[in-house]
C-alpha positions in Angstrom: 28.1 -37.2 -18.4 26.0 -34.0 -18.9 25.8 -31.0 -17.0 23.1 -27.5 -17.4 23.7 -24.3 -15.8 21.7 -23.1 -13.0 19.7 -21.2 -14.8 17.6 -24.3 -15.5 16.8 -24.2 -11.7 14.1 -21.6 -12.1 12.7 -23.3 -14.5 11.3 -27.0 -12.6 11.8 -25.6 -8.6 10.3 -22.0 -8.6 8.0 -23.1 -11.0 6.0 -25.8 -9.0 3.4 -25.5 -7.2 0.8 -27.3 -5.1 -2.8 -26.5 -4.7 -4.3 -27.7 -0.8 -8.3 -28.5 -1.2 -9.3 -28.7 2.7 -12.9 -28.9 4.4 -12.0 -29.4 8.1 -10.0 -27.2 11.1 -7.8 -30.8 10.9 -7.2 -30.8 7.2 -6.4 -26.9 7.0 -3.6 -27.4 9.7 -2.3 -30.3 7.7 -2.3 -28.1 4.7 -0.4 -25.7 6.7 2.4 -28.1 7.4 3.0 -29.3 4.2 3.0 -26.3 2.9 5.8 -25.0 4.9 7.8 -28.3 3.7 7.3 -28.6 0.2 9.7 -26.3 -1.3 7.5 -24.4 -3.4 5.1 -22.2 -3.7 1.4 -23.4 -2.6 -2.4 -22.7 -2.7 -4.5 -23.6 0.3 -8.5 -23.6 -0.9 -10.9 -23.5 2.1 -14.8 -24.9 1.4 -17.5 -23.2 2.8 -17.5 -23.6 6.7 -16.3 -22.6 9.7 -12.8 -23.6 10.9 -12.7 -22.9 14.6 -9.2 -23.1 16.7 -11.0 -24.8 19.5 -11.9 -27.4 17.3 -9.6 -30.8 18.7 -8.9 -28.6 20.9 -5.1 -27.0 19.0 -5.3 -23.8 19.2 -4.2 -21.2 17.1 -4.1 -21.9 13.0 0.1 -21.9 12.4 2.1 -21.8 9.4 6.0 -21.8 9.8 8.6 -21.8 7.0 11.6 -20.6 6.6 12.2 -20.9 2.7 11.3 -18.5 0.3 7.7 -19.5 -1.2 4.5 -17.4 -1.1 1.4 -18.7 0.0 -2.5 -18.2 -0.9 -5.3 -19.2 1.5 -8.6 -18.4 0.0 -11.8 -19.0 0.1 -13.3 -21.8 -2.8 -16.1 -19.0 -2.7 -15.8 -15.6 -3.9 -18.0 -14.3 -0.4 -15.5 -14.1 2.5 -18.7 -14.4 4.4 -18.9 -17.9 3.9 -15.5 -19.1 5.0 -14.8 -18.0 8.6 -12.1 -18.4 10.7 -12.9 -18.4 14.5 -11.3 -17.9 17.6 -14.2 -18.8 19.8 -12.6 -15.8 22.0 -9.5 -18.3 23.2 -6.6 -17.4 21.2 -4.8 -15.6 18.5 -6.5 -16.8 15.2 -3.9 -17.4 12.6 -0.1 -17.1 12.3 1.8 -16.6 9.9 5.7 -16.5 10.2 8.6 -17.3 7.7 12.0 -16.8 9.0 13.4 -15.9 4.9 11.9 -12.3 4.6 11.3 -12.2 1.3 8.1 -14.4 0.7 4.3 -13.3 1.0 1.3 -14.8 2.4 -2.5 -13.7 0.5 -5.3 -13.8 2.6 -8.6 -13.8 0.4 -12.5 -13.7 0.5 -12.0 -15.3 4.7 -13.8 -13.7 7.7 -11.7 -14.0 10.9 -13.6 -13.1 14.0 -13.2 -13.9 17.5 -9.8 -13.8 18.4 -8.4 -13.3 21.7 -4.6 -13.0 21.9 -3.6 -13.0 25.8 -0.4 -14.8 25.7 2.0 -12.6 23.2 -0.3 -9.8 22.9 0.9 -9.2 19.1 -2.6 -9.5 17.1 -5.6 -10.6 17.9 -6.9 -11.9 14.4 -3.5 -12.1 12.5 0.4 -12.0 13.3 2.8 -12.0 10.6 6.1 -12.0 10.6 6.3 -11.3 6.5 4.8 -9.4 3.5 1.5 -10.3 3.5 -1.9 -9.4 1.5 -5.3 -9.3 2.8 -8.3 -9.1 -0.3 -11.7 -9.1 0.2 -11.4 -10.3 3.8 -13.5 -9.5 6.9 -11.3 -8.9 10.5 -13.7 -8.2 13.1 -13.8 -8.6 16.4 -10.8 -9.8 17.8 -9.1 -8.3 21.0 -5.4 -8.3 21.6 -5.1 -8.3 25.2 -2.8 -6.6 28.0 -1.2 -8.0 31.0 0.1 -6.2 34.1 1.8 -9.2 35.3 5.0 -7.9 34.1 5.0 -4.2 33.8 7.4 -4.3 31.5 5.6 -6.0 28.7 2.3 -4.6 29.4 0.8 -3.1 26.4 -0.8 -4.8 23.5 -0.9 -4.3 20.2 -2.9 -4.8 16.8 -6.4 -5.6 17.6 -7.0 -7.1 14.1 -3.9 -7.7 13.0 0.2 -7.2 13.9 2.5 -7.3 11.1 6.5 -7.9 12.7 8.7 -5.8 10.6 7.1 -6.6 7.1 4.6 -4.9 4.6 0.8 -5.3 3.9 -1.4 -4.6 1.7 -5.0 -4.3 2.3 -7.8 -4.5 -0.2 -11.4 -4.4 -0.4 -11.6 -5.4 3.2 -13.1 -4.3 6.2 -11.1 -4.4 9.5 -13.8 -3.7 12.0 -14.5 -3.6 15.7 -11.7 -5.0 16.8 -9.6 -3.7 20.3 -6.2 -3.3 21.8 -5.0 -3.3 25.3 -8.0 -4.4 27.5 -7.5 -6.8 30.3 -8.9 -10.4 29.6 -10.5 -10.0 33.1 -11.9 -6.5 32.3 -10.8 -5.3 35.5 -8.7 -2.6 34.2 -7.2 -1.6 31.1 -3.7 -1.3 29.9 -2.4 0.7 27.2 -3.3 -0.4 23.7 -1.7 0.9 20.0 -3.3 -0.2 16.5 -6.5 -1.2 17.6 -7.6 -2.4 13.6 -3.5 -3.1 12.8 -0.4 -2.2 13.9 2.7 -2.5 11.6 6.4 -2.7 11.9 6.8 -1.9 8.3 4.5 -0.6 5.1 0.9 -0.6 4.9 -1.0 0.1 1.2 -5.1 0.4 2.1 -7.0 0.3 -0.9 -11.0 0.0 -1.1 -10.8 -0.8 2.2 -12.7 0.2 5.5 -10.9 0.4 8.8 -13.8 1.7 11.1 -15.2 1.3 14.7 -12.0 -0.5 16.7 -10.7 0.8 19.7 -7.4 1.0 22.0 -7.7 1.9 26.1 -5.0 3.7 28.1 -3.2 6.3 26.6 -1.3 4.6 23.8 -2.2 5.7 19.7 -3.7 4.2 16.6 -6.8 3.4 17.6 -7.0 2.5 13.5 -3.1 2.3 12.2 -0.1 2.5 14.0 2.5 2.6 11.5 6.4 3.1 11.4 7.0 3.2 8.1 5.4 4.2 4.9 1.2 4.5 4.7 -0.1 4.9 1.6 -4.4 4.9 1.6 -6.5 5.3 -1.2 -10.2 5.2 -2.0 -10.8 4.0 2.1 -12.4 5.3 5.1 -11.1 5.4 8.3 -14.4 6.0 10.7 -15.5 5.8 13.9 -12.3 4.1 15.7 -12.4 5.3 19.4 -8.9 6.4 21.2 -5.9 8.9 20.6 -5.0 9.3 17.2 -6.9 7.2 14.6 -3.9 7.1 12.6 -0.7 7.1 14.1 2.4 7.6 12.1 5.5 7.0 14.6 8.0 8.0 11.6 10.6 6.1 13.5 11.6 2.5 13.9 10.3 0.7 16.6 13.2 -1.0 17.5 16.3 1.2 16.6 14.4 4.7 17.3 16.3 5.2 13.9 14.2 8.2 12.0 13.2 7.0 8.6 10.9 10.2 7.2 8.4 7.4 5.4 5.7 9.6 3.6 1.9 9.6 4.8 -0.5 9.7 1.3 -4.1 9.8 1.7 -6.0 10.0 -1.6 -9.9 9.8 -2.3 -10.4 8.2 1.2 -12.7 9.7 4.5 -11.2 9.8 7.8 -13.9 10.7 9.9 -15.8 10.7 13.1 -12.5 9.6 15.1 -11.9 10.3 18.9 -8.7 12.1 18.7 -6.9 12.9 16.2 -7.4 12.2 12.5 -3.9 11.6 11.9 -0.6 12.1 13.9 2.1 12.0 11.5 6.0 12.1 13.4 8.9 12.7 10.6 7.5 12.1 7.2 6.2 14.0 4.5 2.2 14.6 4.8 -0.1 14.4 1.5 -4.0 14.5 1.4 -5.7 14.8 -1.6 -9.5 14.7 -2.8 -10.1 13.3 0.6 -12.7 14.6 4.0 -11.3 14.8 7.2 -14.3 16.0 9.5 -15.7 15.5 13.0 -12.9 14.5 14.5 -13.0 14.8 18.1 -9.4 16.2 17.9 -7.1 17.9 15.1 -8.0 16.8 11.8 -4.0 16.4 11.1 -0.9 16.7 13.8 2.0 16.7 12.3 5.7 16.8 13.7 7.2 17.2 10.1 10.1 19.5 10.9 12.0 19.5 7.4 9.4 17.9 5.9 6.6 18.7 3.3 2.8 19.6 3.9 0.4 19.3 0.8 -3.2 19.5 1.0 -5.2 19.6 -2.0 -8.9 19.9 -3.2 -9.8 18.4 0.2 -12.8 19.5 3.1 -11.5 19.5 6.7 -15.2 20.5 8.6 -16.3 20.0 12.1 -12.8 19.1 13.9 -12.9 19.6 17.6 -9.2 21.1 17.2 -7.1 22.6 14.4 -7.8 21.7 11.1 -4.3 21.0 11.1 -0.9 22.0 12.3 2.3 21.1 11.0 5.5 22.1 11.8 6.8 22.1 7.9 9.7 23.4 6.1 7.3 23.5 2.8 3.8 23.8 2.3 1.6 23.6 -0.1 -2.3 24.1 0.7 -4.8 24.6 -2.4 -8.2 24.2 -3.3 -9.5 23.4 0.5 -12.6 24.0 2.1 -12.0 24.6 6.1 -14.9 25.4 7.9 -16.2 24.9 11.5 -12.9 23.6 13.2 -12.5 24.5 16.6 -9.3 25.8 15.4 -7.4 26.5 12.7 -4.0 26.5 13.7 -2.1 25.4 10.6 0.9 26.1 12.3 3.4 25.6 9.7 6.7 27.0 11.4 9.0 25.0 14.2 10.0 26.2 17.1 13.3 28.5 17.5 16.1 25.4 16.5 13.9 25.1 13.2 13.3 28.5 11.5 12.7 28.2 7.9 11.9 30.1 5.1 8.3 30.8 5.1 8.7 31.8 1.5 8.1 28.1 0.6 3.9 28.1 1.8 1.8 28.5 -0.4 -2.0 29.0 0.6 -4.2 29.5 -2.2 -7.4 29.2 -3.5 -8.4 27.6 -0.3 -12.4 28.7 2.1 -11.4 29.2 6.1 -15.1 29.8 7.1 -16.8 29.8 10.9 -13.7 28.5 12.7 -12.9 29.4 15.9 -9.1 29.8 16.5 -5.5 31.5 15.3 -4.5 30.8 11.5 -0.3 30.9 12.1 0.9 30.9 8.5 3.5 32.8 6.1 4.3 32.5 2.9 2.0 33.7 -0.1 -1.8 33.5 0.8 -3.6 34.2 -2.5 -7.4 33.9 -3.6 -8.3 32.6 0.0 -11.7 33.6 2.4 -11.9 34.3 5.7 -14.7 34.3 6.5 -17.3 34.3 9.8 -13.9 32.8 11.8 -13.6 33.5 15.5 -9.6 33.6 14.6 -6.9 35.9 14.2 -4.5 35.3 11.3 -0.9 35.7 12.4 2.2 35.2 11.0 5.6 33.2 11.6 7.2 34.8 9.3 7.3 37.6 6.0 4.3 37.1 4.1 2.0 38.3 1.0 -1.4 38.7 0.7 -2.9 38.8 -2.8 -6.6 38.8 -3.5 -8.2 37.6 -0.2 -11.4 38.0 1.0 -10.7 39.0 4.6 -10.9 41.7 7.3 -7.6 43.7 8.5 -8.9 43.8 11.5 -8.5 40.4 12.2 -5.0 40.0 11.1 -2.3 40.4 14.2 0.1 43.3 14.6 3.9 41.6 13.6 7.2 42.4 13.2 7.2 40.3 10.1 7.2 41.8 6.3 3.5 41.4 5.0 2.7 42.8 2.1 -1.1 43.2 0.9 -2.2 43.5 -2.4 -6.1 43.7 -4.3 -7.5 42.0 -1.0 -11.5 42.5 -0.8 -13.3 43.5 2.6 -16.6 43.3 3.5 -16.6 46.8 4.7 -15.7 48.2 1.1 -16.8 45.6 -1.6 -19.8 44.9 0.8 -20.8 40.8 2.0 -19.3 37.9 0.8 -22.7 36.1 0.2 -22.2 32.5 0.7 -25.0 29.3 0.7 -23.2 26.6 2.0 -19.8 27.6 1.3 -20.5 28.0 -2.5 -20.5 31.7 -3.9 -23.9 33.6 -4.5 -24.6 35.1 -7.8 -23.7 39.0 -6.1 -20.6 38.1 -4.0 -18.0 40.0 -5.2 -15.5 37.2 -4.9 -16.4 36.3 -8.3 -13.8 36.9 -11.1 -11.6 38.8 -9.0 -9.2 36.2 -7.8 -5.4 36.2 -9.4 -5.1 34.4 -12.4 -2.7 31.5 -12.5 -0.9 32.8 -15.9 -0.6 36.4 -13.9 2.9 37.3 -13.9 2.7 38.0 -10.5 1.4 34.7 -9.6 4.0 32.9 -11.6 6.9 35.1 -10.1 6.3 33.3 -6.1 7.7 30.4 -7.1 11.2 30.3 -6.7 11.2 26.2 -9.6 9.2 24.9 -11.9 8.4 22.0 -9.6 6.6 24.3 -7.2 4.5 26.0 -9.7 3.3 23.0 -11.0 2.1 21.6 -7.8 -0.3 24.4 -7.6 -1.2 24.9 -11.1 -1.9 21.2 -11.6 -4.3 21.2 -8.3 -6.1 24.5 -9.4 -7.0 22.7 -13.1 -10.8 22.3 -11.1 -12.2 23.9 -7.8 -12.9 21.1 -5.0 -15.6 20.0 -6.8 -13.8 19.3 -10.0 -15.7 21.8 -12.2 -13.5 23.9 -14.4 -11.1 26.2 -12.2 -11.5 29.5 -14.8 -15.5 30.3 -15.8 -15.2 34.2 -17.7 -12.1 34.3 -17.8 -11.0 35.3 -14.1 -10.6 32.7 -11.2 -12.8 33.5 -8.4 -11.5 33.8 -4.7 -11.9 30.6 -2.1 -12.2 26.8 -2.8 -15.7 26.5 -5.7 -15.9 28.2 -8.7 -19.2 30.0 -9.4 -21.4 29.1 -12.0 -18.8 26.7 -13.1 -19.5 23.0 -15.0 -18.0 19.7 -14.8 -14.6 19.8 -15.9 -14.6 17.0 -18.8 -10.9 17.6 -19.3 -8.2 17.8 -21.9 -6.0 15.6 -20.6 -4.8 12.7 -22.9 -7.2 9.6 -23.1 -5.1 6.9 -22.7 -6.2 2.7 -21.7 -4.2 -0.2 -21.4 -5.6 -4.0 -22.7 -3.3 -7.2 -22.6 -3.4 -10.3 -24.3 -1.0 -13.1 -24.1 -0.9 -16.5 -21.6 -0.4 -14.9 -18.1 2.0 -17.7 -17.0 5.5 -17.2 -15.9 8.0 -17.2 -18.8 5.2 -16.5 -21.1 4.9 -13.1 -23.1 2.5 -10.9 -22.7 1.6 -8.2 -25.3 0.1 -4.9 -24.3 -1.9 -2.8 -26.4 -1.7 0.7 -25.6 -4.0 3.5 -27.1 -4.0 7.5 -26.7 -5.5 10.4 -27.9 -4.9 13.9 -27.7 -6.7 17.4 -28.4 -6.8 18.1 -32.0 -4.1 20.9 -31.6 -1.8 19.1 -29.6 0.9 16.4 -30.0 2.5 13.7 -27.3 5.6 15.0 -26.0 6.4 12.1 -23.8 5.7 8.7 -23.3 6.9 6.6 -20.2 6.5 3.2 -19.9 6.8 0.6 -16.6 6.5 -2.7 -18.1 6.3 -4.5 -14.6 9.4 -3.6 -12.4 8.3 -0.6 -11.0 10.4 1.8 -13.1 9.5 4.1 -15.8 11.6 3.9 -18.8 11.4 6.6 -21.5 9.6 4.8 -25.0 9.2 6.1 -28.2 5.5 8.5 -28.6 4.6 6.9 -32.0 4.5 3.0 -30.4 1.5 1.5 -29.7 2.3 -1.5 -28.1 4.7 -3.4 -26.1 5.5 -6.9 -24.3 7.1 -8.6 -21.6 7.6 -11.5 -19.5 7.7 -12.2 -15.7 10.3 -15.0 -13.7 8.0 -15.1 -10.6 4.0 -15.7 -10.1 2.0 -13.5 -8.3 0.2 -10.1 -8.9 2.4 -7.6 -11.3 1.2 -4.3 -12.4 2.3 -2.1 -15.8 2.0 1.9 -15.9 1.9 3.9 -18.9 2.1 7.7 -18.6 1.7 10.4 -21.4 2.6 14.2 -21.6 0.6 16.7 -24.5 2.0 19.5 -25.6 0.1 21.6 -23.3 1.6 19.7 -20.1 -1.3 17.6 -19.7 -0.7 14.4 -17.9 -2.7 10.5 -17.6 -1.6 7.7 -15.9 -3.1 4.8 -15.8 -1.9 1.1 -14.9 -3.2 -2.6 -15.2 -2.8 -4.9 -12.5 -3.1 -9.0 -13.3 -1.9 -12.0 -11.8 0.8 -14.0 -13.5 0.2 -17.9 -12.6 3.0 -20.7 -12.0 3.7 -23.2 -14.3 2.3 -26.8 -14.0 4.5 -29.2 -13.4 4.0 -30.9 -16.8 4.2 -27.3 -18.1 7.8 -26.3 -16.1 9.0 -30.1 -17.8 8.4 -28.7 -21.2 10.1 -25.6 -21.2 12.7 -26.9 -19.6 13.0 -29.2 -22.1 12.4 -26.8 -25.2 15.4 -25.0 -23.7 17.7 -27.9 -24.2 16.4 -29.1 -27.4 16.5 -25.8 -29.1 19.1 -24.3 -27.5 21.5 -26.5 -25.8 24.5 -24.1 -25.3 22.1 -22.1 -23.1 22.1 -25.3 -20.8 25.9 -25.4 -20.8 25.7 -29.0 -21.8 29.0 -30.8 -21.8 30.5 -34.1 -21.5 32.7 -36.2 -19.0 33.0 -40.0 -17.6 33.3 -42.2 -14.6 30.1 -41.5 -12.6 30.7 -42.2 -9.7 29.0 -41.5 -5.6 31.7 -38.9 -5.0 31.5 -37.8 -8.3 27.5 -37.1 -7.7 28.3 -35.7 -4.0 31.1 -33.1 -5.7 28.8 -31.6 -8.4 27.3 -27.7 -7.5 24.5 -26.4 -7.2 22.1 -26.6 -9.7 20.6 -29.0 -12.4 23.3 -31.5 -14.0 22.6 -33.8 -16.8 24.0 -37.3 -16.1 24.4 -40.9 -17.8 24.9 -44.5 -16.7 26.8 -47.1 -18.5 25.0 -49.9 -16.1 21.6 -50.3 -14.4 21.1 -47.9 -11.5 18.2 -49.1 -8.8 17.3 -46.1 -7.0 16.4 -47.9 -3.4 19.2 -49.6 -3.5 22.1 -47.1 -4.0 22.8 -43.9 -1.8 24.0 -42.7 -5.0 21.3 -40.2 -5.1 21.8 -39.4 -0.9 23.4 -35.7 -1.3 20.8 -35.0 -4.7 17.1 -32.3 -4.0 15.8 -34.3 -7.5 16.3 -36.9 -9.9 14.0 -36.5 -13.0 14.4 -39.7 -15.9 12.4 -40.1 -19.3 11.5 -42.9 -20.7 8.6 -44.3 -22.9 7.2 -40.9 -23.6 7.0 -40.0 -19.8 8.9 -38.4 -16.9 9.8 -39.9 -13.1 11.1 -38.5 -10.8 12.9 -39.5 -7.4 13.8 -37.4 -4.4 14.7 -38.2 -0.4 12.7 -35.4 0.5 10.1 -34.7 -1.9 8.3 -37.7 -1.9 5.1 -36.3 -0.9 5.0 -33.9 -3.2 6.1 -36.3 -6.1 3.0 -38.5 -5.1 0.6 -35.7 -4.9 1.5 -34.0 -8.4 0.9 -37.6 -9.7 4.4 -38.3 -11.5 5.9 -41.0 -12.0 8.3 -42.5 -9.2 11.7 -43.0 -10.8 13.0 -47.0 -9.1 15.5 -48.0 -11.8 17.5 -46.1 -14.4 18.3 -48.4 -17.5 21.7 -49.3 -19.0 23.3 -46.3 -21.2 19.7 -43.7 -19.9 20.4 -40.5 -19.2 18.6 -38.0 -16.4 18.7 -35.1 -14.4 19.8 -34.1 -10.7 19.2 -31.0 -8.6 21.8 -30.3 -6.0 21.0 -28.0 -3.8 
């Protein structure tokens, strides 16, 4: 007898994979079954149609597993228009739920409309209870409902879609008119939260739109409500009606447990909201190259006591309320324009039980013009204008002024330290002369702002890190035209007379070739260029597992290999000389192995290497034998004639695989189905003195 280590066991189980072709609501539940049986990872492929849950009258579309396999439902067209699955306003549309926690489900190119979730009031489109991906879906529509039955479980909760203590990932979808916390009898309303999705867990939005849903009562998200970690790029959130469009608990839901997950928003609009842009609780706040404007309340709460504030090269314009207030132990706010806010109120110190040292804001470069309200700051406010605002600017705590535009007589009589240094004011250096926030030809804001490489400018940071925050925001005004034009920065957010910044940073691209299958290597080609008079001083690689690893600056290229399907990304960052940084990744999708493919490479392994299959040698075969062996693939003989229905030899084995006559067959209890539907071979007899394989699991 024969025996191979379990490595082999990656190679035939993780690697199959079944592929679901379904044209009815009867055939897609079927589908959904098997699926959870199988043992493997699947594909579900959905014609053209609509699948209603109404239809033989089921209800909701479910898919329950509890072993760890991802699964894709997708449209067989690329338009999610022309797949749709519908409520018909009855029920919760789909859910999803796998008891193992580690797999993922992929929504793709669907439309799911027309839920209405009255009976768990956990998502009115979707519910998942794992990782899942929507891509290039539509959720519209659908209405998680409330019930006052029993005041204790009243509320309701993701509109669109509820994700139970697990991660998603949104792109290039639009999660749209959907509600929280109505009454089914629209009698009343209860409170609602996460009226497009609410998450127990992680949420990534990219090229996505999450616009025009709504919760009732006086609950929060009427776009997001998130306890964990949000990270939103290239998205709008728009038009969503209730407190808070995005609502960032910071806190687990079930253990009250503080867990300080970040907020980033990055190249994305969040505008036109009742309420609040965003309410952040506990974690750090980032915005970058983004608009938050017309905002019937704050543009940004935050409750970030300890935490970090950064806003950079953004516009906050037209918010009912502050711009934004945070309660921060650091700030950094650069390159902003701030204009016609009700109020400013970037309040950036806590309360008396959290004083901190203002001397870690840093306020520069930024335009406060026409709002109505108190600027609270501290910290170093450099190359700023005030300007036109209905506001006082006090201050928390010591302070220096550097280069301002802005009148004394609006700044309020304090205790604190300020100091105030080459600050310009319209009574002596005459009208800032401004057309639509940009600087006029005769302002005298221009050139007289404090360079970056100033000594004095350099000496308020107390690290490196800090500096470089700054310094890399203020490479370009707001509108990315170069930061420095004749030699001297100018004061506010836009740079006069100024042109696109085409930048010096490094060129760099990343190509791949190579079979994108499992176990297969790919080779990527990697190719940067620097300024003539600099030289790469670092080069950091990620080749897929979300690390980078320090390489070599001469290579050019490099390969790897994935265990598991699904989509995998690689980074590549480079430093020049001259501390200029680009990073840039490739995303791809590495596919599963055939089943004819996973037979081959599992048997290359054990032809050319056989010592890697721990392959050894032993006698008397034997039921208890069989029942006693581990888990994992074992390489057996027979010295007579086994018949596989007539034995319960085989009764305690996952898989028995036999070749013969230049083909495989195979034999399994429990994966019959699944044998018959890959089209192999069923294994009935074993011959005299043949040899096979069995998975024990």
């Amino acid at each position: 007898m024969k025996k191979i280590t379990l490595g082999l066991l990656f190679v035939v189980t993780s690697l199959l994979s079944q592929t679901f072709n379904v044209a009815t609501s009867i055939e897609f539940r079927q589908a959904l079954e098997n699926s959870a049986l199988n043992g493997e990872d699947d594909s579900i492929i959905l014609a053209e149609g609509t699948y209603a849950i109404t239809d033989n009258n089921l209800g909701t579309f479910e898919f329950n597993n509890s072993e760890d396999y991802d699964l894709i439902i997708e449209s067989q067209e690329s338009k999610n228009s022309l797949v749709v699955l519908n409520g018909d306003n009855s029920n919760l549309v789909i859910s999803l739920k796998n008891t193992s926690g580690i797999s993922t489900t992929t929504l793709k190119n669907i439309t799911i409309i027309n839920g209405a979730n009255d009976s768990t009031r956990k998502g009115g489109g979707v519910y998942s209870n794992h990782n899942l991906v929507i891509e290039d879906c539509n959720i519209s529509k659908n209405i998680a409902y409330g019930d006052i039955v029993n005041s204790s479980y009243s509320n309701a909760y993701g509109g669109g879609v509820y994700i139970d203590s697990a991660n998603l990932k949104v792109i290039n979808s639009d999660i749209s008119n959907n509600i929280a916390g109505i009454r089914k009898e629209y009698t009343s309303t209860v409170d609602g939260s996460g009226g497009g999705v609410y998450i127990v867990g992680n949420i990534e939005v990219l090229n996505s739109s999450i616009s025009d849903n709504n919760i009732t009562g006086s609950a929060n998200g009427s776009a997001i409500y998130i306890t964990k970690e949000a990270n939103i790029d290239n998205s709008s959130i728009m038009n969503n009606d209730g407190n808070y469009a995005i609502y960032a608990r910071g806190y687990d839901t079930y253990t009250n447990v503080a867990n300080n997950a970040p907020i980033l928003i990055y190249h994305s609009k969040i505008n036109n909201n009742f309420g609040n842009g965003i309410s952040v609780y506990g974690g750090n706040i980032t915005v970058e190259n983004s608009e938050i404007s017309y905002n019937d309340g704050a543009g940004i709460k935050g409750y970030t006591s300890k935490r970090t504030l950064t806003i950079l090269n953004s516009i906050f314009s037209h918010n009912e309320d502050a711009a934004f207030s945070a309660d921060s132990k650091y700030a950094y706010i650069v390159n902003n324009i701030i204009d016609n806010n009700g109020q400013i109120g970037n309040k950036m110190i806590g309360n008396s039980d959290y004083w901190y040292d203002g001397q870690n804001f840093f306020i520069i470069n930024n335009s406060f013009i026409n709002n109505n309200g108190e600027i609270r700051t501290s910290g170093f406010f450099i190359n700023n204008i005030i300007e036109g605002n209905e506001t006082i600017l006090s201050f928390t705590d010591n302070a220096t002024l550097y280069n301002n535009f802005i009148d004394y007589t609006k700044i309020k009589d304090t205790s604190w330290t300020v100091v105030k240094k080459n600050n310009l004011q319209e009574v002596i250096n005459g009208s800032l002369n401004l057309d639509n926030n940009s600087l006029l030809a005769s302002s005298p804001a221009i050139d007289t702002g404090l360079n970056l490489d100033d000594s004095t400018f350099l000496d308020i940071f107390s690290s490196f890190s800090q500096s470089q925050i700054v310094i890399d925001a203020l490479k370009t005004d707001i509108y990315e035209n170069n930061r420095i034009f004749n030699y001297t920065i100018d004061i506010g957010a836009i740079e006069y007379g100024s042109s696109l910044y085409t930048g010096t940073i490094p060129k760099l691209s990343i190509s791949t070739t190579g079979d994108t299958k499992v176990y297969s290597y790919l080779n990527f080609n990697i190719n940067i260029s620097v300024e003539s008079d600099r030289t790469i001083t670092e080069l950091l690689i990620d080749s897929g597992d979300g690390a980078y690893i320090s390489s070599e600056t001469n290579i050019t290229s490099f390969s790897s290999s994935f265990l598991t399907a699904g989509e995998k990304t690689v980074r590549v960052k480079v430093t020049d000389s001259e501390n200029e940084t680009n990073e840039q990744s490739l995303s791809f999708i590495v596919y599963d192995l055939t089943t004819q493919e996973a037979i081959e490479y599992g048997k290359d392994i054990c032809i050319n290497e056989p010592s890697n299959c721990g392959i050894s040698s032993s006698a008397n075969l034997t039921k208890n034998y069989v029942d006693s062996l581990q888990e994992g693939w074992h390489l057996l003989g027979t010295s007579s004639e086994i018949i596989t229905t007539d034995t319960d030899l085989f009764n305690t084995s996952k898989l028995v695989w036999h070749y013969t006559n230049g083909q495989w067959y195979a034999y399994s209890m429990t994966l019959s189905n699944a044998i018959e539907n890959a089209k192999i071979n069923t294994l009935e007899n074993i011959p005299q003195n043949g040899g096979f394989w069995i998975l024990k699991e």
